[in-house]
C-alpha positions in Angstrom: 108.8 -19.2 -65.4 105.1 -20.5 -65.1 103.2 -18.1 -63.5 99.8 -19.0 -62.0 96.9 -16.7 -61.5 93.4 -17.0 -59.2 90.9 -15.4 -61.2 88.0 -16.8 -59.2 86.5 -13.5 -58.9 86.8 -12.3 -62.0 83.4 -12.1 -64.0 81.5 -9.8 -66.2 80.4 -7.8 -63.2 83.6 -8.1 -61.0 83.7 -6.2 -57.7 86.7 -5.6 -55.2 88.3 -8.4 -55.7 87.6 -8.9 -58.7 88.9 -5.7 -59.8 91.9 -5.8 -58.9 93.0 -8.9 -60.1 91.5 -7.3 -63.7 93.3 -4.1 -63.4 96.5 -5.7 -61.6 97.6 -9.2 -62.3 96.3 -9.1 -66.2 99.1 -6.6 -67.1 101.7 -9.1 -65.9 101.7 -10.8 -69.5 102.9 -7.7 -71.0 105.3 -6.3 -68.1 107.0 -9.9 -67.8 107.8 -11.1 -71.2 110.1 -14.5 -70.1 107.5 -15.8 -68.5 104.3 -17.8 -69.2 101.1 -17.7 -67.3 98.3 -19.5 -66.6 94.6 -18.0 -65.4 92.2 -19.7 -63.7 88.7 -18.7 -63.5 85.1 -20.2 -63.0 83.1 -18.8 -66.1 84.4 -18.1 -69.8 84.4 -14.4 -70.0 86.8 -14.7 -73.4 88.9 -12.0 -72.7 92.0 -13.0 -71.2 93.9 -15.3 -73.2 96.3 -14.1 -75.8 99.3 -14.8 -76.2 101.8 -16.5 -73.3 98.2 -16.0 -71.1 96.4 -19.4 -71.3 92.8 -18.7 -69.6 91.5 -22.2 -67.7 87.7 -22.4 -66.9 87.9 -24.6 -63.8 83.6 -24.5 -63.3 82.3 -26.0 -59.6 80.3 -26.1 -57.2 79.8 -24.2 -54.0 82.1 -21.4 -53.0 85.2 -20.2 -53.3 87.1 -22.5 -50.6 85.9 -25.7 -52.5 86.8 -24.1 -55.9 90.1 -24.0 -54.9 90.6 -26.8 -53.2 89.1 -29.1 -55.7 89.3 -28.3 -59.7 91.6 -25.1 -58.7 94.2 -27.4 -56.8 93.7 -30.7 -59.4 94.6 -28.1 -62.2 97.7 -26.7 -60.3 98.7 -29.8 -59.8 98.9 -31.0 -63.3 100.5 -28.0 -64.3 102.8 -27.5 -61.5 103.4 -23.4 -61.9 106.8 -22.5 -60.5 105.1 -19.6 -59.1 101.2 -19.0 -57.5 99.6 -15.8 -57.3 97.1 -16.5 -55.0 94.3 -13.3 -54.9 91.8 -14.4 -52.7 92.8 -14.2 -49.1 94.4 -17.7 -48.5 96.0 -20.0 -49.9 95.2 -24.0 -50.5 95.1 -26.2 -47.5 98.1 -27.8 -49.9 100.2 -25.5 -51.5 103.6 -26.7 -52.5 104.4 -24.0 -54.7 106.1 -20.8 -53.9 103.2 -18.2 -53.6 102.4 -14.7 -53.4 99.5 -13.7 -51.1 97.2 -11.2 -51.5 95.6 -10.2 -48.6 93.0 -7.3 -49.3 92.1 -6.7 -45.2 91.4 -8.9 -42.5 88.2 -7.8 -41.2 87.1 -11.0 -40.6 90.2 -11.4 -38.0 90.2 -8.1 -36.2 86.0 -8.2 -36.1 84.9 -11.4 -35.6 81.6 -10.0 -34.0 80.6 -8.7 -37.9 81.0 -12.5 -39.5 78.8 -15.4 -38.8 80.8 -17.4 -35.7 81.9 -20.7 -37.7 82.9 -18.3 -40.9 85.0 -16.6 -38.6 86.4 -19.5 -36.9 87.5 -21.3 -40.3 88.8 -17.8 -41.8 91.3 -17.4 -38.7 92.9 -20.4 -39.3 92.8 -20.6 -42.8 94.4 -16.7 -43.5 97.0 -17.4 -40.8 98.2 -20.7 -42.2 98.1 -18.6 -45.7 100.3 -15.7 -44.6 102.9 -18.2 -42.6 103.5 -20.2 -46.1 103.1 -17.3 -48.4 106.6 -16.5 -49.9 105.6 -12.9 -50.0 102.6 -11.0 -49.0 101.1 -8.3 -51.0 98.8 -5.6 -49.0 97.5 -2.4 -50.2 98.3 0.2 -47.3 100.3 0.1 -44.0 96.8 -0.2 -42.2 96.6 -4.0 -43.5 100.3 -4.6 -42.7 100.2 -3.2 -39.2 97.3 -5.6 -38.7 98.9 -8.4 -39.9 101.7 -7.9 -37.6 99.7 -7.0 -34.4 97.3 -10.3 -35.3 99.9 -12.8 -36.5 103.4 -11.9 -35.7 104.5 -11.9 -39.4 107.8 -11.2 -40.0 107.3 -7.1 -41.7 110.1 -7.8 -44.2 108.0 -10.7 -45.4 104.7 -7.7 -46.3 105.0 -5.3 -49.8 102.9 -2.5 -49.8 101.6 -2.0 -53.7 98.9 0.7 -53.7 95.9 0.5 -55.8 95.0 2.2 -58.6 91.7 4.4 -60.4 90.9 3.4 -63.6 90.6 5.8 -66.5 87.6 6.2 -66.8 86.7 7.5 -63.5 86.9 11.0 -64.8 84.1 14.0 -64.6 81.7 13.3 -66.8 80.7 16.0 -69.4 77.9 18.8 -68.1 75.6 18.2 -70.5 75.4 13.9 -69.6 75.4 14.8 -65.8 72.3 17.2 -67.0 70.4 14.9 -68.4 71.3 12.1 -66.2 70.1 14.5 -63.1 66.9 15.0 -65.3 66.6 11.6 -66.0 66.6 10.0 -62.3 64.3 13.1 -61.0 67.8 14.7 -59.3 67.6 18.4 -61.5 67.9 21.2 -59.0 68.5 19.3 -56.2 71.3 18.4 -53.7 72.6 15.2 -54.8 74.5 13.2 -51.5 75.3 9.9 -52.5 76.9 6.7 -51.0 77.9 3.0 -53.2 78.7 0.2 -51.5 77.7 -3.1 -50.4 75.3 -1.8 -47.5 76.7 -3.5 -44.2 76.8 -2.4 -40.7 80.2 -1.3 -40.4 79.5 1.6 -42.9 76.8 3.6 -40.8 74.2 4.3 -43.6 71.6 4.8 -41.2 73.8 7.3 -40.0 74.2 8.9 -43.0 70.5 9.2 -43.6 69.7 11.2 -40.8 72.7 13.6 -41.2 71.0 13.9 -44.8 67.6 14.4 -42.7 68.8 17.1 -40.5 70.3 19.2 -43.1 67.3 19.7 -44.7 66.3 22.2 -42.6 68.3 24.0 -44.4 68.8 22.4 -47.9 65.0 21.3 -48.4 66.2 20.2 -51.8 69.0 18.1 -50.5 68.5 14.0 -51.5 70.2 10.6 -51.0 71.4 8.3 -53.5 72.7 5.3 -52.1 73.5 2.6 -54.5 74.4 -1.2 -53.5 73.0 -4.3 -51.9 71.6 -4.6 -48.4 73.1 -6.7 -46.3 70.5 -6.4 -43.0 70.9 -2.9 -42.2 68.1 -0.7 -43.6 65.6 -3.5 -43.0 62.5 -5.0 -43.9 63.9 -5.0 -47.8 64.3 -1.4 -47.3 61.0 -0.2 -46.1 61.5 0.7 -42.3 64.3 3.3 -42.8 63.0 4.4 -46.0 59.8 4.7 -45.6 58.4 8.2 -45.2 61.6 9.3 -46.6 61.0 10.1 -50.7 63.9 12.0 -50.8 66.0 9.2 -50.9 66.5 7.0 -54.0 67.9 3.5 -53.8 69.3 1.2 -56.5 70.6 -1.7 -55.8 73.5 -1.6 -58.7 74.2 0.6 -61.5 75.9 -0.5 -64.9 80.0 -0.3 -64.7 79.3 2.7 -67.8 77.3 4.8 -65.6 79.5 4.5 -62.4 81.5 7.9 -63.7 78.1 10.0 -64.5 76.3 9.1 -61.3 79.5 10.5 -59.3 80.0 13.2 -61.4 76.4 14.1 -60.4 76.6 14.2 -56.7 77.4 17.2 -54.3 79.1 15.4 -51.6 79.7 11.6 -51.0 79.4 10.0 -47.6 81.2 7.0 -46.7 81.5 6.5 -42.8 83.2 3.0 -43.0 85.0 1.9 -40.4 86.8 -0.7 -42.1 88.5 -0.6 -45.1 91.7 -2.3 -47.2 91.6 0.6 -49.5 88.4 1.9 -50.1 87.7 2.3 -54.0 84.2 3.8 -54.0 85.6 7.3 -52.2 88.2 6.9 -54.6 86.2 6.6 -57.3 84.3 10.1 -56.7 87.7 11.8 -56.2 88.1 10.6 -59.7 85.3 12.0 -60.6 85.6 15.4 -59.0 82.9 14.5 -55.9 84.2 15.0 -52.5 83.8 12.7 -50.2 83.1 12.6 -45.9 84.7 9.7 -44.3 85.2 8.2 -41.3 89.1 9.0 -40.0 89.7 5.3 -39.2 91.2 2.4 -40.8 92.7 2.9 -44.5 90.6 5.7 -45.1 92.9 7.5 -43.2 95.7 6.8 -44.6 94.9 6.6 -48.3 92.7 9.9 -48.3 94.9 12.1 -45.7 94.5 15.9 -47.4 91.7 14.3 -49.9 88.7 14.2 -48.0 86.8 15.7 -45.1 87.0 13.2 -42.4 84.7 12.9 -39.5 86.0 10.7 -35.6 82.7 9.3 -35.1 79.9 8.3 -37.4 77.6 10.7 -35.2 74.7 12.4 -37.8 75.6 15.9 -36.3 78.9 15.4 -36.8 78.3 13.9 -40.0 75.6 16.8 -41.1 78.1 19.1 -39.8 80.9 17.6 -42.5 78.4 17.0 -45.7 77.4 21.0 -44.8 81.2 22.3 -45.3 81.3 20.2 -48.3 78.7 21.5 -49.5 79.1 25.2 -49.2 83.0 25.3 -49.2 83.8 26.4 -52.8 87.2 26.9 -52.0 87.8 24.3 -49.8 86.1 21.8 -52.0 88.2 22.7 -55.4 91.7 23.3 -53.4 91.2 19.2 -52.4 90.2 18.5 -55.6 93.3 20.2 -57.4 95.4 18.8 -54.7 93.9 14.6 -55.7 94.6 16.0 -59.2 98.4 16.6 -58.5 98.4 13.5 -56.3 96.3 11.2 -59.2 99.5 9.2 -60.9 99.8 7.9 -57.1 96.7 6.1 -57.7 98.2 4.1 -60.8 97.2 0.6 -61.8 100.0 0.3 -64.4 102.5 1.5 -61.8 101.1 -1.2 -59.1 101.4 -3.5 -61.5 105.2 -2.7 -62.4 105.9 -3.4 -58.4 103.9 -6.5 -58.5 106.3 -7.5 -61.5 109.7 -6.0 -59.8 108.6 -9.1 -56.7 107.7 -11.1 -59.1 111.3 -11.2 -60.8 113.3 -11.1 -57.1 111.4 -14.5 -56.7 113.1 -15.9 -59.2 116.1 -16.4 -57.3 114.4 -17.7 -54.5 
């Protein structure tokens, strides 16, 4: 069988996406030796052909819908795959291949009000046509599913749940490194609360800063280190809610290689999203032996039940209130931790990949 893969987001700094397609739909070579497959991205990374894994830069301009629907869907049709794994969200306005779907979340369906109003518009249609011609749809908790289903009608039986994984080397860093890392970014001796992710509304950093704010009172040495783009929320390029503040430190990105050291550093991570497919950063620090606070909604729920302190509402005392018992809950703190240790092959991209393989092979009789 000829298996075709969207790599669109793959790239030498990939994110969400991006990730998972690397640590997902790149061991399907390997796990599905009959078969022959095709990956299409926009930039030579030269990394992912070998052999029976054909890597096709397709370059373009403007964004991803255009990609796909021009030098993604010219090159599908010259080599007419008898199979499309399609990881972005929706499918090509023409698809006339069978298809797996995978759909992340749909944010953009159940909160329009957080997505500019013609953005919106176009991804409604778009993700429903997608999921009505998808052969199968592949999600990555119930949360996803059940909004598919309350949104869209989909048939359930037509939705397969495949978890997603940590990679290895999420893992506590060595004392000595998070020393000298601490020493390094000015941290040594202090109370490190930290946050990564791509700063939007939905995640209540704001919120976050002034639970960090009201518990120094009593942890004068207690700092922020949020890491990750803003998208309009702290304001001003960061001044207004930073300013006055010196406590907190913000980087815009950190390296891939130093993702494991900075959460091995932190005391507590806070992550008050309210709306997540998975949610790999809290994941991360679990990996990494950091607790994390998150809000009880969403996928967070679900994926982190027994492995993180949750909070209902992203209120700062609520939040302080959390980031405190973390903080000074020894035994609370290391029974969760033991307990994500126990529960880590769960979290398995090799086994996620294996289920992506088992569908994979059923659609052959299709």
């Amino acid at each position: 069988m000829k298996i075709a893969l969207d790599g669109y987001e793959l790239g030498k700094d990939s994110k969400g996406v991006g990730r998972v397609i690397h640590n997902l739909l790149l061991r399907l070579p390997d796990l599905l030796p009959e078969d022959d497959f095709l990956i299409y991205t926009k930039e030579d990374i030269g990394r992912h052909s070998r052999s029976r894994a054909e890597e096709h830069i397709l370059p373009g301009r403007g964004g991803y819908l255009r990609w796909q629907n021009g030098p993604l869907r010219k090159a599908l049709k010259r080599a007419d795959p008898d199979l499309l794994v399609a990881s972005n969200y929706v499918l090509p306005l023409s698809c006339p291949w069978k298809s797996i779907l995978m759909e992340h979340d749909i944010s953009v369906i159940s909160h329009p009000e957080w997505y500019p109003r013609k953005y919106a518009f176009t991804r409604r249609y778009l993700v429903r046509r997608s999921l009505e011609r998808a052969g199968l749809v592949v999600v990555s908790s119930v949360f996803v599913e059940k909004e598919i289903v309350r949104f869209f009608g989909i048939d359930p039986n037509k939705i397969k749940l495949i978890g997603y994984g940590v990679e290895e080397t999420f893992r506590r860093a060595p004392e000595d490194e998070v020393r000298r890392w601490r020493e390094g970014k000015g941290l040594a001796g202090k109370k490190v609360i930290g946050f990564l992710g791509s700063i939007f509304k939905r995640r209540h950093v704001p919120e976050v800063i002034r639970a960090v704010e009201a518990l120094r009172s009593e942890f004068p040495e207690a700092v922020l280190y949020i890491v990750g783009e803003d998208f309009g929320v702290l304001g001003g390029g960061g001044a207004s809610l930073l300013r006055g503040r010196e406590w907190i430190r913000w980087d815009r990105g950190l390296p891939e290689e130093e993702l494991p050291v900075y959460y091995s550093s932190l005391d507590a991570f806070a992550y008050l999203s309210e709306y997540e497919g998975f949610g790999f950063p809290p994941l991360e620090a679990l990996a990494c032996g950091t607790l994390p606070v998150l809000l009880d909604r969403s996928s967070l729920a679900e994926v982190f039940a027994g492995l993180a302190v949750m909070v209902k509402e992203p209120d700062e005392k609520e939040v302080a209130a959390a980031l405190r018992a973390v903080l000074t809950g020894e035994k609370k703190r290391d029974a969760i931790l033991e307990e994500f240790e126990r529960r880590r092959p769960q979290f398995s991209w090799v086994q996620s990949a294996r289920e992506l393989a088992r569908l994979i092979g059923e659609m052959r009789t299709r």
